[in-house]
C-alpha positions in Angstrom: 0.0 0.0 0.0 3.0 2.1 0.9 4.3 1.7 -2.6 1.2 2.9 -4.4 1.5 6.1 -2.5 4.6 6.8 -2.9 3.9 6.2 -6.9 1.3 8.2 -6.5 3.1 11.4 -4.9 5.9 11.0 -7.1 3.8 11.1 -10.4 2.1 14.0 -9.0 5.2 15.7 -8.2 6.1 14.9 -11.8 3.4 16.3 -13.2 3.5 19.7 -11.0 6.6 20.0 -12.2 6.3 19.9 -16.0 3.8 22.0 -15.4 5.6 24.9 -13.8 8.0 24.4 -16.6 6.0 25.1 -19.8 4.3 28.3 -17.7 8.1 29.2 -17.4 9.3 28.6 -20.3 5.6 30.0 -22.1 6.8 33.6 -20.6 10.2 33.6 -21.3 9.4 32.7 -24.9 6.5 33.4 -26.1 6.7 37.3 -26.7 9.5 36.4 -29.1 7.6 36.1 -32.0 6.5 39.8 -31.4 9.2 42.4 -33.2 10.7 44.6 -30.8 9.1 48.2 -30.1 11.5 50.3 -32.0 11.5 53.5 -34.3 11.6 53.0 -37.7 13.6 56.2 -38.7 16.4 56.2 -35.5 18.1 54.3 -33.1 15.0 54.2 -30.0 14.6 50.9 -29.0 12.3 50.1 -26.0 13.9 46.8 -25.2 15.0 46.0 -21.7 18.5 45.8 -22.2 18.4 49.6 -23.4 16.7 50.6 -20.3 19.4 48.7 -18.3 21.9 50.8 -19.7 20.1 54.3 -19.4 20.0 52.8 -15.4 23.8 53.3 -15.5 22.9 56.9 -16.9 20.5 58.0 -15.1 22.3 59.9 -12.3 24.3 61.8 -15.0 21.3 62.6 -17.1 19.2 64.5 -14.7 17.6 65.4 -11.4 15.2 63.5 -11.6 15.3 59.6 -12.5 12.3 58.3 -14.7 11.4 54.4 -14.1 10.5 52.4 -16.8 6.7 53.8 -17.6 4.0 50.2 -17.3 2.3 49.3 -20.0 -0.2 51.4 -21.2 -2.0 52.1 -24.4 -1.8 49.7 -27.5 1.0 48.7 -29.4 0.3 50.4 -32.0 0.0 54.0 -30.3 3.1 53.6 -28.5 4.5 52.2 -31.7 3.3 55.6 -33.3 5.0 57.9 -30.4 8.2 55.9 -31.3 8.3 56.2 -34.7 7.1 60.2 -34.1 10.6 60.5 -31.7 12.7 59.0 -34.1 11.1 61.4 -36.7 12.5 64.2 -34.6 15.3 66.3 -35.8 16.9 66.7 -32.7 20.4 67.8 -31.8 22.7 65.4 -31.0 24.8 66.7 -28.8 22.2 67.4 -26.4 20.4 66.1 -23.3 16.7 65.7 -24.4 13.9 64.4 -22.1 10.3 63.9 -24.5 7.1 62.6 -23.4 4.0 61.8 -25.3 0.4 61.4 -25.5 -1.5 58.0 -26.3 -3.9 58.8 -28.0 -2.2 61.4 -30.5 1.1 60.2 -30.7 2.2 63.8 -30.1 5.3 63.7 -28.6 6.9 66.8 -26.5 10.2 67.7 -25.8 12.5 69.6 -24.2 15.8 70.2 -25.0 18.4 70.9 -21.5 20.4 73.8 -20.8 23.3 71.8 -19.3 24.0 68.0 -20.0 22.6 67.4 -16.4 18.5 68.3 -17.1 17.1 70.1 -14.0 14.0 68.5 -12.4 12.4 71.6 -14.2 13.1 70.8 -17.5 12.9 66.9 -17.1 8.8 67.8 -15.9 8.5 70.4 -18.6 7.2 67.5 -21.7 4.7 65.9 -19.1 3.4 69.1 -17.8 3.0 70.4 -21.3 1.4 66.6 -22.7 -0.9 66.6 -19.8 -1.7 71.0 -20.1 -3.0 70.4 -23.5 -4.4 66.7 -22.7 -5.3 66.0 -19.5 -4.4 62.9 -19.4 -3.0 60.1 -21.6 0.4 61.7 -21.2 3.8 59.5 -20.2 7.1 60.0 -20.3 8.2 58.2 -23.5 12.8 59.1 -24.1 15.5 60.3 -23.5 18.8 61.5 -25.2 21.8 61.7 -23.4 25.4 61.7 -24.5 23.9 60.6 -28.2 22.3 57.7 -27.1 18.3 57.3 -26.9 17.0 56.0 -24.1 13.1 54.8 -24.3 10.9 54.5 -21.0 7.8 52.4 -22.4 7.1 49.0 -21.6 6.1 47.7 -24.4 2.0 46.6 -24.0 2.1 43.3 -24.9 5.0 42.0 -22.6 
């Protein structure tokens, strides 16, 4: 009788743990059939190895540090506020902190006085986004030393 249990705990075990395995392995791969979120016409990518690096930035850039924004919106606005960054003529030489509006795609900017952006100017996108908006309006990249940081989580990871 012993022996049954036992049989019977160790295939259950078994099971629980092929189990936990495809759910693991389900979220690790299954987003990468999905292209990355990236602007067609520069180099913004909103991947999380980019966002790592801006974390080793982040004191230098500014004041104020911006956390990765959660997803909001559909792919395919935050794909348009992207693409409308990378569209941007901006100077590359300079600190830039932008944030945009869902719905829109507008994106605001503001370009720093100094490479270091005061928590002024690093507020001065949102405050404009949300002044004309309401609401709707996030925090979408940076620039800082020529590289482009982005601060969206893409919506279907």
């Amino acid at each position: 009788m012993i022996h049954n249990k036992r049989q019977f705990l160790i295939s259950g075990v078994t099971l629980l743990l092929v189990i936990a395995s495809v759910l693991i392995a389900s979220h690790f791969f299954g987003e990468q059939g999905q292209p990355p979120l990236a602007s067609t016409q520069g180099p913004l990518s909103c991947s999380s190895e980019q966002y790592s690096e801006y974390n080793k930035n982040m004191v230098l850039a500014g004041e104020l540090t911006i956390g990765r924004q959660p997803p909001s919106g559909t792919r395919q606005q935050q794909q348009a506020m992207v693409d409308a960054f990378g569209a941007l003529s901006l100077p590359s030489d300079k600190t830039i902190i932008s944030a945009g509006h869902l719905k829109t795609g507008k994106v605001y900017t503001k370009v720093c006085q100094n490479e270091k952006c005061t928590m002024n100017e690093m507020a001065e996108p949102e405050q404009a986004c949300l002044t004309e908006n309401w609401s709707g309006c996030q925090y979408l990249a940076m620039q800082f030393r020529e590289k482009q940081y982005c601060f969206l989580t893409p919506s279907d990871q």
